[in-house]
N, C-alpha and C positions, 0 to 999 in steps of 0.2 A: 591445646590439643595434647591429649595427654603421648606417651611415646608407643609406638606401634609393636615394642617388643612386649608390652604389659598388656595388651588387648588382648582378650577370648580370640582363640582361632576364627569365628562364626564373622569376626568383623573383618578381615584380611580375608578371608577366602569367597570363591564364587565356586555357588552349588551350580550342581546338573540332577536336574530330575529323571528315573530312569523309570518309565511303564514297564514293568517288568517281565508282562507278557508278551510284552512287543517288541524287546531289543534286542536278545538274538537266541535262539533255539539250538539246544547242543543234543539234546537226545532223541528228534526228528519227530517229537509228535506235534509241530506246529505250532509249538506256544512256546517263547522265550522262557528261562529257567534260571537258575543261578551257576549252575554250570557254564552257561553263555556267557552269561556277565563275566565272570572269572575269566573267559579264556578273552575279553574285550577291556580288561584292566589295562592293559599297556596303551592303548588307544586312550584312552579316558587321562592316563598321564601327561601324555605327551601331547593332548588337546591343550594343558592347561589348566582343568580347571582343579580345584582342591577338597571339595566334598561331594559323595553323592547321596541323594537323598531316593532310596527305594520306595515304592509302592507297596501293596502289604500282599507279605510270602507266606503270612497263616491257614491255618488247615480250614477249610472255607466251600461251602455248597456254591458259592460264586453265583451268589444272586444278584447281587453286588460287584462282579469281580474282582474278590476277596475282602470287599470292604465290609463285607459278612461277616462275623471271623467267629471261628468254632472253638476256638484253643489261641490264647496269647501266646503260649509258651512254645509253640512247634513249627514245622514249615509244611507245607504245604507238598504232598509227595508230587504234585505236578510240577513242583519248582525244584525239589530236591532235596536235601536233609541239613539237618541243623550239623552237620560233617562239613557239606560243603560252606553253610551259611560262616563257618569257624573259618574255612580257609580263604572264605571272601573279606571277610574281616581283615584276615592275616597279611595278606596282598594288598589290600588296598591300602594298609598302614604302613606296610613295605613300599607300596609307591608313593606314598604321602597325603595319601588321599583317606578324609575323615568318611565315616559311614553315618546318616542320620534315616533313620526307619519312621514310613507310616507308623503310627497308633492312635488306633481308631478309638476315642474314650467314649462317645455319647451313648454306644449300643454295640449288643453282640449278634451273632446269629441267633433265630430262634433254633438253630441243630446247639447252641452252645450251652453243656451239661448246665449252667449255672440258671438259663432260663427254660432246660426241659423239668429242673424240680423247679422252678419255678411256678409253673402253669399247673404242679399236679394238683395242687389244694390250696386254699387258703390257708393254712396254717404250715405250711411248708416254711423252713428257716430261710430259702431265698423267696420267700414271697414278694420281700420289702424291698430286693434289689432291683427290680423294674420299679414301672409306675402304672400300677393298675387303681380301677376305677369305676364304681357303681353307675349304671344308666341312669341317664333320667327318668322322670316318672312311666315317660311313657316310651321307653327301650332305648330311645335313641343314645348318639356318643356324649358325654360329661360336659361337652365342649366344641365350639368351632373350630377347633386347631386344624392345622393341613398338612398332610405329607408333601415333603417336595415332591415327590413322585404322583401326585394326584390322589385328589379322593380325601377322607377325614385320615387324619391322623391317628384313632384308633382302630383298632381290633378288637370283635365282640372275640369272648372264649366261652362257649355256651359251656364247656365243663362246670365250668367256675362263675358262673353268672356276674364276669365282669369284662373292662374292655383294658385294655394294654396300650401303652405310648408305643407310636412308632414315629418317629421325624420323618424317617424315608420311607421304606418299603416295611410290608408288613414283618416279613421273613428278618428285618433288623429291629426286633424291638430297644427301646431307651432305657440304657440302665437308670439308677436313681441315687445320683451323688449326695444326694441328702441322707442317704445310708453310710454311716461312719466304713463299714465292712465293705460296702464297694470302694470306699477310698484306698483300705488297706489295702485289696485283694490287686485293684490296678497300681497303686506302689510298688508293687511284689511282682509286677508283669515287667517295669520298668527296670527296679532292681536285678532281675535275670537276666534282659537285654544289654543291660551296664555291666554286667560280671562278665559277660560272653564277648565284651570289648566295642559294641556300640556308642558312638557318639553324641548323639544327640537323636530329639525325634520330632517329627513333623506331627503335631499336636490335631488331629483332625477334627473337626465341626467343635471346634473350641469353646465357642461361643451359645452351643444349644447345650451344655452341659445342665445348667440349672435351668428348671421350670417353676414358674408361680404356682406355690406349694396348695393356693385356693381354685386352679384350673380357672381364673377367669377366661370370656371370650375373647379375642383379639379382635380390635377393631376393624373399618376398613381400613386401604390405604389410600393414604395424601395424596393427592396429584402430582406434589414436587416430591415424593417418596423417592429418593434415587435409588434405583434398582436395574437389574439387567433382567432380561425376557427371560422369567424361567417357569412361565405359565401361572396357572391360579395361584398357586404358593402365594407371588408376590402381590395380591389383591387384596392382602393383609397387611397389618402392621403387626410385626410380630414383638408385642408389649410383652408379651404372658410367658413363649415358650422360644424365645433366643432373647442371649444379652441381660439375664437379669443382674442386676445389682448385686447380688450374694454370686457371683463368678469374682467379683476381685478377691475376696479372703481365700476362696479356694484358688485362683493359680496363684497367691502369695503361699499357701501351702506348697504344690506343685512348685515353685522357683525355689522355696526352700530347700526340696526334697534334693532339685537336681544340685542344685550348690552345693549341697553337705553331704552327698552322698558320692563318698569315694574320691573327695573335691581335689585331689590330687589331679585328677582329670575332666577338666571343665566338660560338660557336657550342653546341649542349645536345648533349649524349649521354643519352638519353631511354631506357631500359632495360625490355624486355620482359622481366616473370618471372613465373611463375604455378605455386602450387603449392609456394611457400616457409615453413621457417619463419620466423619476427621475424627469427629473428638472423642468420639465411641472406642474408634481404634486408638486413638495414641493414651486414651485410659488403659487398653491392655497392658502398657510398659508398667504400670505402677505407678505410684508418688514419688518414687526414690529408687527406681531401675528394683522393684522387690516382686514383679508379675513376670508375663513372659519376658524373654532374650529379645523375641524380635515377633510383633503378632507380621504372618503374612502379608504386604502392600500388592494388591492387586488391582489400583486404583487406575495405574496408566494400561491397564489394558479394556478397560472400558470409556475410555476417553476417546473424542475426535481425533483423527491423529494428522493434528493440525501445531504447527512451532507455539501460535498461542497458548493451547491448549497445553501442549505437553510442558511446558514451562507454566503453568501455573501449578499444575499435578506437584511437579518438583519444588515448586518455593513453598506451596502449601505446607507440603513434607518437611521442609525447611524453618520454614516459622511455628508450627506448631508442635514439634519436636524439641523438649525440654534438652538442656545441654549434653544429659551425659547418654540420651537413649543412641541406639542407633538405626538408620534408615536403611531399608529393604525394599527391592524392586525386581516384581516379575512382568515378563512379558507373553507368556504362555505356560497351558499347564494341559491336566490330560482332560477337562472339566468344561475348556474352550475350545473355538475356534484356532486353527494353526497361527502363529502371526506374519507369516508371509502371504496365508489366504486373506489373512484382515486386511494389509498393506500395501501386498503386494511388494515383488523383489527385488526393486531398487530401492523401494523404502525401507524392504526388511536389513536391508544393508545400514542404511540412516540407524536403524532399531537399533543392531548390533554395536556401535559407537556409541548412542544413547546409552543402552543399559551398561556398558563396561565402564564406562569414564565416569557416570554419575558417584556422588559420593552415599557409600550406603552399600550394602550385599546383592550380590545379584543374584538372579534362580535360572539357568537356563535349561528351555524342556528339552527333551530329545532330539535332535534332529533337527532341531532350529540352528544349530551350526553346519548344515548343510542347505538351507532351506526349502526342508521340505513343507508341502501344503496338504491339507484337507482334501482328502477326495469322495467321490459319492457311494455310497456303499451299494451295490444293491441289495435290494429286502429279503430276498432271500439267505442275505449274507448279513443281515443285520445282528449286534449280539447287545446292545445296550439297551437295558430296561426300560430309561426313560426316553430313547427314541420311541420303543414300541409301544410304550403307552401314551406318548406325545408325540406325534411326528413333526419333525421338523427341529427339535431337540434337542435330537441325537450326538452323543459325543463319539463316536466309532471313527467319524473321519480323522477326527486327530490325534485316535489310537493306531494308527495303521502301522507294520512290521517297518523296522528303523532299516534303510537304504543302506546298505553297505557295497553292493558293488551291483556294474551295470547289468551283470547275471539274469535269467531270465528267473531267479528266485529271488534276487537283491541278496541273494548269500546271508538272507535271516536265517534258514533253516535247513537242513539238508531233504527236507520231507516234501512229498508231493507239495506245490503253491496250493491245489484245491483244496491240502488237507489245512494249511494256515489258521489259525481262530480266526482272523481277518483277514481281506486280502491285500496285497502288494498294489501301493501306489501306479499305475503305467509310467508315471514319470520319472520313475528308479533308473531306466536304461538313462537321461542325463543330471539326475537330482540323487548321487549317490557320493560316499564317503571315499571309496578307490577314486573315482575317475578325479572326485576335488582336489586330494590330495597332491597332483602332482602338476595341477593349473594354478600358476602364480594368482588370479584377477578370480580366484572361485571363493563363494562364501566361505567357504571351511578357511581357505588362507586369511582371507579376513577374521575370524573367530582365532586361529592363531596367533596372531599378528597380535591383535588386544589383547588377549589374555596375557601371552610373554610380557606384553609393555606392563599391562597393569600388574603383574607378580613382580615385576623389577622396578618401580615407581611407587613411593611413599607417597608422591601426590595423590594419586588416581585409587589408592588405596585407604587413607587416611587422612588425606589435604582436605583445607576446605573448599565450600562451595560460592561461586560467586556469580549469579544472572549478571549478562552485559546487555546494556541498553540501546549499543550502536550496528546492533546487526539490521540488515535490512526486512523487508518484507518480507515473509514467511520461512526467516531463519530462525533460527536458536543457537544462540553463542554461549557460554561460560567458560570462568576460569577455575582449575584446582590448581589447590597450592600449596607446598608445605615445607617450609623454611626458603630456603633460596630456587627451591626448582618452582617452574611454573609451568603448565599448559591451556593450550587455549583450545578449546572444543567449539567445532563451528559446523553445523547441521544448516541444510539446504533442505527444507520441505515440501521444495517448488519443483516442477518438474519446468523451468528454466533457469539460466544463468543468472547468478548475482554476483554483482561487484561491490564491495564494500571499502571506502576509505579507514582504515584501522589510524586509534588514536596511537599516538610516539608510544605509548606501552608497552604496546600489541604489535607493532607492525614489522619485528622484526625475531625469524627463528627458523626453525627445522621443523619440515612436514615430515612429522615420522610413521601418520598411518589415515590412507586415504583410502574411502570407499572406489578409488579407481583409480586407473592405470596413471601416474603423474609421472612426467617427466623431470618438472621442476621440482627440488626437493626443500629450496631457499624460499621462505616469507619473507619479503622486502619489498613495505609501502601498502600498496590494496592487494588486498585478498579478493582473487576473483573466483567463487566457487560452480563449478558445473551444475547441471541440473541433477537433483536426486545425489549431492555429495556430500562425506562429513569427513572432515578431518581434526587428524589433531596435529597440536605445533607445539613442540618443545621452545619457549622464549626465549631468546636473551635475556 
């Protein structure tokens, strides 16, 4: 284990993902800004955690909300100016906290100057930077491809008697990385965002970058296709247009670039992939750690959330993880279900000891250190595209304005609530940040509690990982380890008591962080855990 002061920041620190229009509103037109953020910096410190990973603040028709993006270079005047984006930078570095920004690589807005000359002619010099495409004989699309959003994945352009890739929505058409010029041009987005003192970037739809340059059809999909519900999309196998084989020389380019540019200051290549298998993903690391930092692990939030279960998720990660890569684990994001709606809130309690103690980077979303949940939007109030053309879909519940106090606005914004882009959970008056803070036995004090242990613990930071075999029925034990400190992690998945005889190893320490109120603070002999308990034990 090499020594923890030589590591990239990305491996010692735990992100927090911030929806950026939902976390708090400083100029009262109902949508979170950067202004908000900034005055919510000292919060975000003194939570713990050590990076934040923004959504995207570009100038944007928000068809997408902002994952449209019209301009890489600028911010978005509903979030605020690249003035304040300088002084969020400045602050957050000030508190110690790294910045890692959405960028969106696979497509831009169709409002973006690069694909309005685009679409004027065929002989326009950006013709080449999308991926346009002759009809078949008889009109129809090039190809079966699918928008995730529904429907084919082209767009006829009658101007120009061809049709245009779109992955998502029409409004995002795909740029075309097989164009050396779009490689520059996105280099050159990255290199500004590095000058202006950003850290790293959250790599989005990583994996749809390249397409099969011949447009074959994609087949159906396998029965045992692992996939999560996200409509027709998944009725495919996507051979042709995610995952091709010519992505590893380009993010070997891509890792190059962020390594040797300005390498004074390591920077993360943070990889969006969804929808892989094991070996699909831990290809992203490279041959020799030369692809991404860390492709996105989004694996244990689609799993049973069963002690089996989540412990095979972890050894998997474990065993097919070559020595020097490293492991990353989310439990929620703005794309899912909340994870205390998945689990429910004793279990989300379990969650929050799982993801801390695990070895490997953690991503925590918003609000899941208070735990809040998914609520039901009404349709009148609904704003996500792929609810409204899928219902049932919809990601809006796990967008909702971030709780800050029991207020009848939850103190996101000073603006009317009706004016909100979303509205306020009802469960803000007792699922909010004020009222946690000052209840010893409340999530947030728990989200504390582990963060401080693991910022001050080489083990839980950089120890390694060990499955134990003597837990009972529907626990999940391990040990981190690293040089003479040890801890024992022991998850109760059962909503009963379990008692466990612990072997002379184990059985003797200090409970230094319990999902509930303990009185006993001495491990000596059996470990008996409550229903819905996970603790951890500092060993002898």
């Amino acid at each position: 284990m090499p020594n923890s002061h030589k590591l990239p920041w990305w491996r010692t620190n735990v992100n927090y993902q911030i929806y950026l229009r939902s976390f708090k509103d400083a100029n009262g037109d109902g949508i979170g800004d950067l202004q908000g953020l900034l005055e919510k910096i000292d919060y975000l410190a003194t939570l713990g955690i050590q990076a934040l990973w923004l959504t995207p603040f570009y100038p944007s028709p928000m068809k997408d909300f902002g994952y449209d993006v019209a301009d890489f270079k600028m911010v978005d005047p509903l979030f605020g100016d690249l003035s304040t984006l300088e002084q969020l930078v400045k602050k957050a570095h000030h508190n110690g906290l790294k910045l890692i920004t959405d960028l969106i690589l696979n497509h831009t807005s169709e409002a973006h100057p690069w694909f309005v000359d685009s679409r004027k002619d065929r002989k326009n010099p950006k013709r080449d930077w999308y991926i346009w495409a002759d009809p078949k004989a008889d009109g129809t699309p090039p190809n079966n491809w699918l928008s995730v959003f529904g429907g084919s994945a082209w767009e006829w352009d009658q101007p120009s008697g061809q049709y245009y890739l779109h992955t998502f929505l029409k409004e995002q058409p795909d740029l075309n990385w097989r164009n050396p010029e779009v490689k520059e041009a996105m280099l050159e987005v990255m290199r500004f965002w590095i000058d202006l003192g950003v850290d790293g970037f959250r790599l989005g739809c990583a994996h749809h970058l390249l397409k099969d340059p011949q447009l074959q059809d994609n087949p159906p999909a396998k029965p045992s296709h692992p996939r999560k519900d996200i409509g027709p999309y998944d009725m495919q196998q996507h051979l042709h247009d995610k995952g091709h084989p010519d992505l590893h020389p380009l993010f070997r380019e891509l890792r190059h670039f962020l390594d040797n540019y300005r390498p004074e200051f390591p920077r993360l290549g943070f990889g969006e992939l969804h929808g892989c298998s094991w070996e699909e993903w831990v290809s992203y690391y490279g041959q020799n750690d030369d692809e991404l930092h860390m492709p996105i692990n989004f694996n244990l939030m689609n799993t049973p959330w069963k002690a089996t279960a989540v412990r095979e998720v972890v050894e998997r990660v474990e065993s097919i993880l070559p020595d020097w890569a490293w492991p990353n684990y989310a439990l929620g994001s703005h794309d899912d279900p909340r994870l205390v709606t998945r689990v429910g809130e004793a279990q989300g309690r379990i969650a929050a000891v799982l993801l801390l103690t695990l070895r490997g980077t953690p991503t925590i979303y918003y609000g899941e250190e208070i735990g809040m949940t998914d609520m039901e939007i009404p349709h009148e109030r609904e704003q996500d595209t792929w609810g409204l053309r899928m219902p049932g879909l919809g990601r809006d519940g796990a967008r909702t304005p971030m709780q800050w106090s029991p207020r009848g606005n939850a103190n996101f914004s000073p603006a009317d609530p009706e004016k909100y882009w979303l509205p306020v959970n009802p469960n803000h008056h007792e699922v909010n940040v004020a009222s946690q803070l000052i209840r010893t036995e409340s999530m947030l004090t728990l989200y504390r509690r582990l963060l401080f242990l693991r910022a001050n613990t080489k083990a839980l930071q950089v120890g390694s990982y060990q499955g134990l075999d003597f837990a009972p029925d529907d626990c999940y034990f391990y040990l981190r380890a690293h040089r003479s400190e040890r801890f024992l992690v022991a998850l109760n998945f059962a909503d009963q008591v379990r008692e466990c005889p612990l072997p002379e190893q184990f059985n003797q320490g200090l409970i230094l962080v319990s999902t509930h109120e303990r009185e006993e603070k001495n491990l000596a002999g059996n470990l008996v855990l409550e229903k819905n308990e996970g603790l951890v034990v500092k060993l002898q």
